[in-house]
Structure formats: structure tokens, C-alpha cells
C-alpha positions, 0 to 999 in steps of 0.5 A: 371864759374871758368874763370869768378870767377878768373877775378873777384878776379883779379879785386879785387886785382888790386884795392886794389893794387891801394887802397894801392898804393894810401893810401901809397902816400896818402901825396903826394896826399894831398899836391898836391890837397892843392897846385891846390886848393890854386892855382886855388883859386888865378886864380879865384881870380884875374880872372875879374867879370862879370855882367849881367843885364836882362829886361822883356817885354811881347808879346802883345796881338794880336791887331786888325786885320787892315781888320776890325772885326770878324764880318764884316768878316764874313758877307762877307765871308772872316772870315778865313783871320784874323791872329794871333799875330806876334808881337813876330817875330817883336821883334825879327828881331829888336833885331837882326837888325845892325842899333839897334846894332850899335846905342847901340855901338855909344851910349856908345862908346863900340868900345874903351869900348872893345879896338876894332879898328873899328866898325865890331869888336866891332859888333862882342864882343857886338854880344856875350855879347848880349842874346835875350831868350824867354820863355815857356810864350812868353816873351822876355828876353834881357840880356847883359854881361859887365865887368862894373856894372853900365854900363849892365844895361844902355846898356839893357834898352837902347836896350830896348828903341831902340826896342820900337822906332824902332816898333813904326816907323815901326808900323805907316809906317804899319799903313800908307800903310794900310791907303793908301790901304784902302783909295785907295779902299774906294774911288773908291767904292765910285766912282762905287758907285755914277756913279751906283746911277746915272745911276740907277736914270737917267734910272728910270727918263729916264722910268718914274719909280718911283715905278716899282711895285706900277706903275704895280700895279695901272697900272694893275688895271686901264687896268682891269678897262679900259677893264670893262668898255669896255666890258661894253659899248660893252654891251651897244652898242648891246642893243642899235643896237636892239633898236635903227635905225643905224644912231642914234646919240646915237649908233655913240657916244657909238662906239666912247667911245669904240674906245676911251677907247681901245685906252687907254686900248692898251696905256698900251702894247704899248706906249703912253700919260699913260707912264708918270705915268705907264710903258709900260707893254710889257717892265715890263720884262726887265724893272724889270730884269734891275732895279733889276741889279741896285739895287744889285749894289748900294746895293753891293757897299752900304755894302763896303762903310759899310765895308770900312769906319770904317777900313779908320777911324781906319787906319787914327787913327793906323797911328796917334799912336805914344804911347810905344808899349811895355809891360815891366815886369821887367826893367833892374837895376844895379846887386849886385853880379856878373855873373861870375866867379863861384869862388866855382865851379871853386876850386872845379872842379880843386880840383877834378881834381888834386886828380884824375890826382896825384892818376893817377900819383902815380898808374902808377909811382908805376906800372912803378917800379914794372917793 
């Protein structure tokens, strides 16, 4: 206690040392800050202005996915694949491009702007003079810094022109191999779907099809009827073999009819005269599973050329754009008062500084005395 008791009055006498040592000169002190502050206002003074000028623009909502609508999409299993929006990126990778910047430093001649001999340098000043920012709300803040004060703010909505330009060509070269693409694909669903309707048509003239299900249906019904009635003439010919000697006409002619009849009652099973309007019902089987095939194929095609159609047409329109692509909020315009330099900060950073390094300056001159 008593140690630390003593180092705090050492303290206390070291600064009031320094108090009195600083009160003493205090016009020395005075007189210094007075001079750097009349100084470093001078230096501020004929330090040259600069201004910057900024232009706004906003990210664009997302656009429609060239794959087609979310509902489409989803009717073939393939709602996960939309993205969101990347428009954002795009500008910034422009921004960043060589080709934006060397046709910002051609157009107004900044090589000889900036007093540099070839075009790499010249790149290089511009490259620090040129600030791309984007905010907490996704806009994209373009500012540049120049000593000219009509000059920024050409130099930025040019920027701002170039970017829109450059979007727009790499938009519709977008839009172009989307059409290709999709154009490619439509039309050779298109073929699968012509040659599968043509197959489908030929075998089903090539079976005697109109209706696989109507025919089997009637046909079934026409057997059911065939085999009635030669049950019925079966009936017929035992009352008749009872009744009558067996070389009647009228037992021949009975057999006959029933001879006839299961003739066309087997026609059904297996081939024959019938199979222009019925199928043969030992091949319904096949018959069906092979129509059944057919039919998921034109459906299956059916749905992508139902797919794919309105996405060539919005392509083929995508490709045909060539309106702005930006949304501007705010547009560059010739500052009123400069960026820098800051005059008020400047004198007073170096007031501060030369009262801390002459009250520094006397304390240690006066310790050196005293030694």
C-alpha cells in the first residue's frame, strides 16, 4: 500500500512538473501552433480541389427464367432449376472489363488528361479514380474522381451509357444461344413427333385399328351373338335328328348353317374376312400393349412441343430486345463543392499535432536542463 501510495504521488509530481513546464513556455507553445496552422492553412489552400461525381442504378428484378414458367416446371418435375437473379454480378464484371475502360479513357482523351505517355498507365490513374460500391439494397454505386468539375460527371454517365450498351449486346448474344438451343430441341421433338404419329397411324391401318377398344367391344359381342345362335341351331338340329330320317334336306342344310357359323365364330381367334372391321382377339393383347406405347409417345412429345413452343417464342422475342436494360435512380450531374481536400480538417489535425510535439519539445528540453 505504502509502495503504491508513493508511485502515485510520483505521478502527481511528474505532471504537475509537466503542467508548470508547459504553463512556463506556454508562449512559445502559442506562437508555434499559430505559425503550423497559418501553414497548413496556406498548404490547404493551394493543395488542388477535387470532385466526384456518383450515378445510381438499381438491380433489376429477376427476369424470367429462359426455361419457361414456374408452372410449366413444375408439371415436369423440374421446379428446382429456376435461379435467381445475377444481374448484379453482370455489372460487375462489365464495370471491371478492359474493353469499358479503355473506351471510357479514348473517349475523353484522359491518356494526355493524366500526362501519361502510353495507355497501361493511364488504365492504372483511371483504375484509382474509378469506384464501384454496392449498397445494403443491392444498388450499384458508380463514382469517379477527377480534378475537373465539369468533366466527373460526363465521365460517369458515360460509364453509365457503356455498361448499359455492353449488357445489352451480351443480353441478346444470351438471348441468341437460348434461341438456338431451344430451337434445336423443338424441332427435333418435333421430328420424333411426326415419324411416332406416323407409325402409330401406319400400324393401326396396317391392324385395321380404328378403335382398339370400341372394335373389341362390338367384336366380343358379335362372337357372343355367333356362338348364341349356334347353340341355338346345335338345339335345333337334335330335335330335327328326332324328327326327321337322316337324309332329310332340312338336317343337311342345319349342319350346314352350323358349319357356317363356327366358321365365323373361329374368324374372331384367328384370322380372316372379320379382321377388316374387328381385331383378331388372340392379338388384342399385344395389340393393345403396342397402341398403349404409341400413345405415351405422341403424348410424351405432345407435352414438350407444349413446353417448348412458347419458350422459342419468348426466346426469338428475348433476342429481338435491344431497350435500355438499366434502371437509373440517380444520374450523375456536375458537383457544387468539392470532395477534397477537407480544408477544416487538415488545419486542424496539424494544429493538434504541433501542440503535442512543441509541449513534447519544451518537457524534454527543460528535462535535458535539469540534467
Amino acid at each position: 500500500m505504502n509502495d503504491s501510495k508513493i508511485s502515485e504521488n510520483k505521478r502527481e509530481v511528474n505532471l504537475m512538473n509537466y503542467w508548470n513546464i508547459i504553463w512556463k513556455r506556454k508562449k512559445f507553445i502559442i506562437v508555434a501552433v499559430i505559425i503550423v496552422t497559418f501553414v497548413s492553412v496556406g498548404v490547404s489552400l493551394l493543395l488542388p480541389k477535387w470532385y466526384r461525381a456518383t450515378s445510381v442504378i438499381l438491380s433489376p428484378s429477376t427476369e424470367a427464367s429462359p426455361l419457361g414458367s414456374m408452372s410449366i416446371l413444375s408439371n415436369l418435375g423440374m421446379g428446382g432449376m429456376v435461379g435467381g437473379n445475377e444481374n448484379i454480378f453482370r455489372y460487375l464484371a462489365i464495370l471491371k472489363s478492359r474493353a469499358l475502360r479503355e473506351s471510357v479513357v479514348e473517349k475523353f482523351v484522359l491518356q494526355e488528361h493524366y500526362s501519361c505517355e502510353s495507355l497501361e498507365p493511364a488504365l492504372k490513374k483511371f483504375d484509382k479514380k474509378f469506384e464501384v460500391r454496392v449498397g445494403d439494397e443491392n444498388q450499384v454505386a458508380i463514382s469517379v474522381l477527377d480534378k475537373d468539375q465539369e468533366l466527373v460527371a460526363h465521365i460517369v454517365n458515360y460509364v453509365v451509357e457503356c455498361l448499359d450498351s455492353i449488357n445489352i449486346i451480351l443480353s441478346v448474344a444470351n438471348a441468341r444461344s437460348n434461341r438456338v438451343f431451344i430451337e434445336s430441341q423443338f424441332n427435333q421433338v418435333l421430328d420424333s413427333l411426326r415419324t411416332t404419329s406416323t407409325n402409330s397411324a401406319s400400324f393401326m391401318k396396317k391392324k385395321g385399328i380404328l378403335s382398339l377398344p370400341d372394335q373389341v367391344t362390338i367384336g366380343v359381342e358379335k362372337a357372343a351373338d355367333i356362338q348364341a345362335e349356334i347353340t341355338y341351331k346345335e338345339i335345333e338340329l337334335e330335335v330335327a335328328k328326332k324328327s326327321l330320317s337322316e337324309d332329310n334336306p332340312r338336317i343337311n342344310q342345319i349342319m350346314y348353317k352350323i358349319e357356317s357359323l363356327k366358321e365365323k365364330y373361329n374368324e374372331f381367334f384367328h384370322g380372316g374376312d372379320v379382321r377388316k372391321l374387328f381385331p383378331d382377339f388372340s392379338e388384342v393383347p399385344d395389340l393393345g400393349v403396342k397402341l398403349a406405347e404409341m400413345q405415351r409417345e405422341v403424348e410424351y412429345y405432345s407435352k414438350l412441343i407444349e413446353f417448348l413452343g412458347p419458350q422459342y417464342e419468348q426466346a426469338k422475342i428475348e433476342e429481338a430486345k435491344t431497350i435500355p436494360t438499366l434502371q437509373i435512380l440517380d444520374k450523375a450531374v456536375q458537383p457544387e463543392r468539392k470532395y477534397k481536400p477537407k480544408r477544416s480538417l487538415i488545419v486542424i489535425i496539424c494544429a493538434f499535432l504541433s501542440l503535442i510535439i512543441s509541449s513534447s519539445f519544451v518537457i524534454i528540453k527543460e528535462n535535458i536542463k535539469d540534467q
